[in-house]
C-alpha positions as CSV (number, residue, x, y, z in Angstrom):
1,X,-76.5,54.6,18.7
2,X,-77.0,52.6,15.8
3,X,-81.4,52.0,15.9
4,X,-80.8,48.7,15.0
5,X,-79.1,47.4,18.2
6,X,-81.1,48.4,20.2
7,X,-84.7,46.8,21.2
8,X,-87.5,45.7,23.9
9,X,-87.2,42.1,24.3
10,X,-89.6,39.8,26.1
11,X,-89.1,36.9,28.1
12,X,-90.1,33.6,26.9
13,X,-88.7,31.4,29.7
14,X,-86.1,30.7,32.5
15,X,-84.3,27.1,32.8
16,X,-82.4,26.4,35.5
17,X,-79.3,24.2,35.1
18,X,-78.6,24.1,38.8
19,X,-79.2,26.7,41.6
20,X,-76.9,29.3,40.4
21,X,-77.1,29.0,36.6
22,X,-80.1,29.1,34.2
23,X,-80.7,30.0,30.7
24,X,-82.3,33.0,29.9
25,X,-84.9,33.1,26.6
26,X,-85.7,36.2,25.2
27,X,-88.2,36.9,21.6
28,X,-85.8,39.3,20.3
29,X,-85.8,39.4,16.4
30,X,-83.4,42.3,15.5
31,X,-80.5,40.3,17.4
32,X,-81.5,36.5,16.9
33,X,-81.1,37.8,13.1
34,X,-77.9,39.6,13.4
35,X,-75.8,37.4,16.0
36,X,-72.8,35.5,15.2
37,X,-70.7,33.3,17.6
38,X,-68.8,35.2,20.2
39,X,-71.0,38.1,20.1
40,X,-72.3,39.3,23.3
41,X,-75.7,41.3,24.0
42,X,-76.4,43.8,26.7
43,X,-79.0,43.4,28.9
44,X,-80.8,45.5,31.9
45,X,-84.0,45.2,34.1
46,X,-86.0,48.1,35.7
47,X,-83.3,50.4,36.6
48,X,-80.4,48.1,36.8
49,X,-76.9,49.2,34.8
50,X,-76.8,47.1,31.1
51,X,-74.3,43.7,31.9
52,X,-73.0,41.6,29.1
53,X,-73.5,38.0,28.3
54,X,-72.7,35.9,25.5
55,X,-74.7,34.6,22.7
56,X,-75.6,31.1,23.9
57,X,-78.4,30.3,20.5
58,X,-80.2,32.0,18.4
59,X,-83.1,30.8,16.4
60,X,-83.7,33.7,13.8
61,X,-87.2,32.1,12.6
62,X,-88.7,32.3,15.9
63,X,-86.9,35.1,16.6
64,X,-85.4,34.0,19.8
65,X,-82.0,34.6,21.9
66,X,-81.1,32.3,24.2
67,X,-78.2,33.8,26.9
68,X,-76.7,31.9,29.7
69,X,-76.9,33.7,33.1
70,X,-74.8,32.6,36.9
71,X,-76.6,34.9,39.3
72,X,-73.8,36.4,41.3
73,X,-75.6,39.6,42.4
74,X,-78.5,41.7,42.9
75,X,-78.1,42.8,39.0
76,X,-78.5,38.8,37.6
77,X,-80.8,38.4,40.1
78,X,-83.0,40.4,38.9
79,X,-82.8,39.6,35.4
80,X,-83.7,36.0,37.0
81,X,-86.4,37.0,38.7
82,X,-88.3,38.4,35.4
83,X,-91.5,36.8,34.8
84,X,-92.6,34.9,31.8
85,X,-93.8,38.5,29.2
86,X,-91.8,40.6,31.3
87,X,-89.9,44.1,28.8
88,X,-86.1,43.7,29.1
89,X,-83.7,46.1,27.5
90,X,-81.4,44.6,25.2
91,X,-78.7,46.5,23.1
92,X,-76.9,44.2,20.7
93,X,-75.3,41.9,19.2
94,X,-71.7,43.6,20.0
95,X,-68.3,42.6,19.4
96,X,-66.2,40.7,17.1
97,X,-67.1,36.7,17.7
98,X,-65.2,33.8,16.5
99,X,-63.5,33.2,13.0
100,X,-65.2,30.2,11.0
101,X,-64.0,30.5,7.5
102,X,-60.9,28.0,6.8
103,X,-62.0,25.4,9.3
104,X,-62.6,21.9,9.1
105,X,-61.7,20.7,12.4
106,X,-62.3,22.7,16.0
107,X,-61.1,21.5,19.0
108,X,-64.1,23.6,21.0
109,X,-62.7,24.4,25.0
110,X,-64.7,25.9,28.1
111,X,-64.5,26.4,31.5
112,X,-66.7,28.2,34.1
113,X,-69.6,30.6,32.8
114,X,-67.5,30.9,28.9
115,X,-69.3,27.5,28.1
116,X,-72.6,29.3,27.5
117,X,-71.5,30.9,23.9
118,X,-69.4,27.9,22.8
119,X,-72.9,26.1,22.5
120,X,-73.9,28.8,19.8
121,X,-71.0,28.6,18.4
122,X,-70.7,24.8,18.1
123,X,-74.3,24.8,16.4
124,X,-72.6,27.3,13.8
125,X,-69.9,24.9,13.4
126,X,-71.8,21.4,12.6
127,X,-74.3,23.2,10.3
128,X,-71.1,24.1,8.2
129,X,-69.8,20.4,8.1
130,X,-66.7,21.1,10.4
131,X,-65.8,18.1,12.8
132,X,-66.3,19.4,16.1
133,X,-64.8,17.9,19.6
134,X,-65.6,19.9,22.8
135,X,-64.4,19.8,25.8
136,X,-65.5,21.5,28.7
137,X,-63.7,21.7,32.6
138,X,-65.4,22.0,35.8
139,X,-64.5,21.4,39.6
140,X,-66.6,18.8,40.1
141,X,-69.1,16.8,38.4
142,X,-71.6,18.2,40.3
143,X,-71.2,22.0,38.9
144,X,-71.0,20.4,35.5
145,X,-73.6,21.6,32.8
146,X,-74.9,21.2,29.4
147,X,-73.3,18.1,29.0
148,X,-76.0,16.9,26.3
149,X,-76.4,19.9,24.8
150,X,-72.6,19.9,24.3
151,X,-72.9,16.4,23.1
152,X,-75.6,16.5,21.3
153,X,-73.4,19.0,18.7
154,X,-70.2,17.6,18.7
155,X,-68.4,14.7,16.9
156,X,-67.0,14.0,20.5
157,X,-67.5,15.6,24.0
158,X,-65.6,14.8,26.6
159,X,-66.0,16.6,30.5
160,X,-62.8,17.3,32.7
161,X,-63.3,17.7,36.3
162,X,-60.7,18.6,39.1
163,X,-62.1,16.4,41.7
164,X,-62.9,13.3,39.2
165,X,-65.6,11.4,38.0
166,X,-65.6,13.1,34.7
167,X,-64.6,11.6,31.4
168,X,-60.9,13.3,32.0
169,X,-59.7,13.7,35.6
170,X,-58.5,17.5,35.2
171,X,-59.0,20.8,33.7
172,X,-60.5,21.6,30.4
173,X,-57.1,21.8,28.8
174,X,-56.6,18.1,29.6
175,X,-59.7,17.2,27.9
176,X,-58.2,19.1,25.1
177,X,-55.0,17.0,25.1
178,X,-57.3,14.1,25.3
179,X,-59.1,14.6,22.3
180,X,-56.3,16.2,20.1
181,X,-55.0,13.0,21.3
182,X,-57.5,10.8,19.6
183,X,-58.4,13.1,16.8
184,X,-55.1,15.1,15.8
185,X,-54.8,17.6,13.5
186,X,-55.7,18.7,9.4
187,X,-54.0,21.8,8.0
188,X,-57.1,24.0,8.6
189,X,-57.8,22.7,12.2
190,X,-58.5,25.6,15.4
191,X,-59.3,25.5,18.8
192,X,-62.1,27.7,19.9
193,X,-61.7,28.6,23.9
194,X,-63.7,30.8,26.2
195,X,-63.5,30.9,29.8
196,X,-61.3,32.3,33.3
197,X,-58.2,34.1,32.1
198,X,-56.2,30.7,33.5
199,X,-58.1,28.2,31.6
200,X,-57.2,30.9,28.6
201,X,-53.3,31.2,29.4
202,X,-53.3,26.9,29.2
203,X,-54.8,26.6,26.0
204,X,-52.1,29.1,24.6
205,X,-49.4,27.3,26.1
206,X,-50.8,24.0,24.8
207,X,-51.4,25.7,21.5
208,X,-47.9,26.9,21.6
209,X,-46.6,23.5,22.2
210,X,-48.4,21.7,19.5
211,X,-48.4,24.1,17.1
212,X,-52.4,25.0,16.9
213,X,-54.2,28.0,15.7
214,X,-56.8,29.3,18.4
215,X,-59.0,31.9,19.3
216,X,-59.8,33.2,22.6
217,X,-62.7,34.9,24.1
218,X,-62.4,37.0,26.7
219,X,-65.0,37.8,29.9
220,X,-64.2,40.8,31.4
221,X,-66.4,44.1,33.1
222,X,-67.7,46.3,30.8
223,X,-68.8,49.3,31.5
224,X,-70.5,51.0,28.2
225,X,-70.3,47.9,26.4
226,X,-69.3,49.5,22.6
227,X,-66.3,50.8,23.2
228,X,-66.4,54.7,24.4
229,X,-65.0,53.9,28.0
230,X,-62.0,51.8,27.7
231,X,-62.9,50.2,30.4
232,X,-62.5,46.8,29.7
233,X,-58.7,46.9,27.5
234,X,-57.0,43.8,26.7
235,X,-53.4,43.8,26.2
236,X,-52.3,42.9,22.7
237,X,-49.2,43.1,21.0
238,X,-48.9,45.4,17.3
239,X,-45.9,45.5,15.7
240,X,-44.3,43.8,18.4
241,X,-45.1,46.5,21.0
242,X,-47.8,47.0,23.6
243,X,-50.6,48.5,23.2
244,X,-54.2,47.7,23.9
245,X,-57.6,46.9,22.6
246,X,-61.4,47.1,23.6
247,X,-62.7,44.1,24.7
248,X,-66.3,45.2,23.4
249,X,-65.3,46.0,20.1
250,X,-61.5,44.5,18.6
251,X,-62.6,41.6,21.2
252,X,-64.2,39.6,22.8
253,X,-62.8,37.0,20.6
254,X,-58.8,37.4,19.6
255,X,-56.1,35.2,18.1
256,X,-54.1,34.0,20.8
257,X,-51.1,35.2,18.7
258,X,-52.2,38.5,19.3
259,X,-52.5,38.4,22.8
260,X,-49.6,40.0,25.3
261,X,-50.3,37.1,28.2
262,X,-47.6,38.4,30.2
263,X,-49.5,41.7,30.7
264,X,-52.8,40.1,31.1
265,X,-53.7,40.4,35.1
């Protein structure tokens, strides 16, 4: 393995953003310098197997890598536990993040634990001088996070819940429709989306509909992380026939367009 993706990180600090979710700050140098939106790192603790999570900000001066973490398991748990100083392993950045080039409006979509890298990403996106309008879907208003943050980066934010009392009444892909809505469309406009294979499958059909360039970034197991195991294939479509592609390295982040969605379990 490449020396240079792999290092000891230290813990810097733990917020929590309710009782399940927190972000995670690590003084990592080698990645906070060489992560891009939609990159993922891997990350282990004592003698726990390396899990993958997105790039949630990076602050390459301070050499610092910010990831967001829902502790789900004895695994995250532990990485939640870790003490302010505390040695984690880090491998990383992997994968192939979002697209930026030829953009000048991004319609910015997430739902469940995929909001953490859109807020990296959306930082990427204002320092460029692209309009951005984010959206992000929750079941209630309760569960819903970084809403600041979000705003606090985009031209317009606007948060969809199931059970109401958000700005939309709905899923994320109806704050989408809502703020294509009031914002439309230029020639070089995309929509960025990361979240639960469903939230995924509406923003292509919505894409679909109106005609929208998008990219999509998948969550899925992993269990090497850079691509020797094949365990976590996407389907995609080459040539017009399946085949498939490694999430950890031809993914995270893919063109919808490229996506076979009616082999994707």
């Amino acid at each position: 393995m490449n020396a240079r993706l792999k290092e000891t990180a230290h813990v810097t600090g733990i917020e929590w953003l309710d009782s399940e979710n927190a972000l995670l700050r690590l003084n990592a140098p080698e990645a906070a310098r060489l992560a891009q939106p939609g990159q993922f790192v891997l990350l282990a603790a004592g003698q726990m197997l390396n899990r993958p999570f997105g790039v949630a900000l990076t602050d390459p001066d301070a050499g610092m890598v910010t990831v967001g973490i829902k502790k789900v398991g004895i695994g995250t748990g532990a990485l939640l536990d870790l003490e302010q100083g505390s040695a984690i392993r880090l491998l990383g950045p992997f994968g192939h993040g979002f697209s930026l080039d030829n953009v000048n409006r991004a319609y910015v979509i997430g739902g469940g634990t995929g909001i953490f890298p859109l807020l990296f990403l959306l930082h990427v996106l204002r320092s460029r001088g692209v309009e951005t309008f984010a959206g992000c879907g929750f079941r209630t208003l309760q569960q819903a996070l970084l809403q600041e943050d979000f705003s606090d980066v985009s031209d317009q934010y606007l948060t969809a819940c199931e059970s109401g009392g958000g700005d939309v009444s709905g899923t994320a892909v109806d704050a989408l429709d809502a703020l294509y809505l009031g914002h439309g469309r230029t020639e070089r406009t995309r929509v960025f989306a990361c979240g639960p294979i469903p939230m995924l499958r509406a923003v292509n059909r919505w894409c679909e509909t109106h005609d929208v360039a998008a990219e999509c970034s998948f969550e899925a197991r992993m269990g090497c992380g850079f691509g020797i195991c094949r365990g976590c294939a996407v389907p995609v479509l080459k040539a017009g026939a399946l085949d498939y592609d490694r999430c950890c390295v031809e993914g995270p982040v893919f063109d919808r367009r490229l996506i076979a969605w009616e082999a994707l379990s």
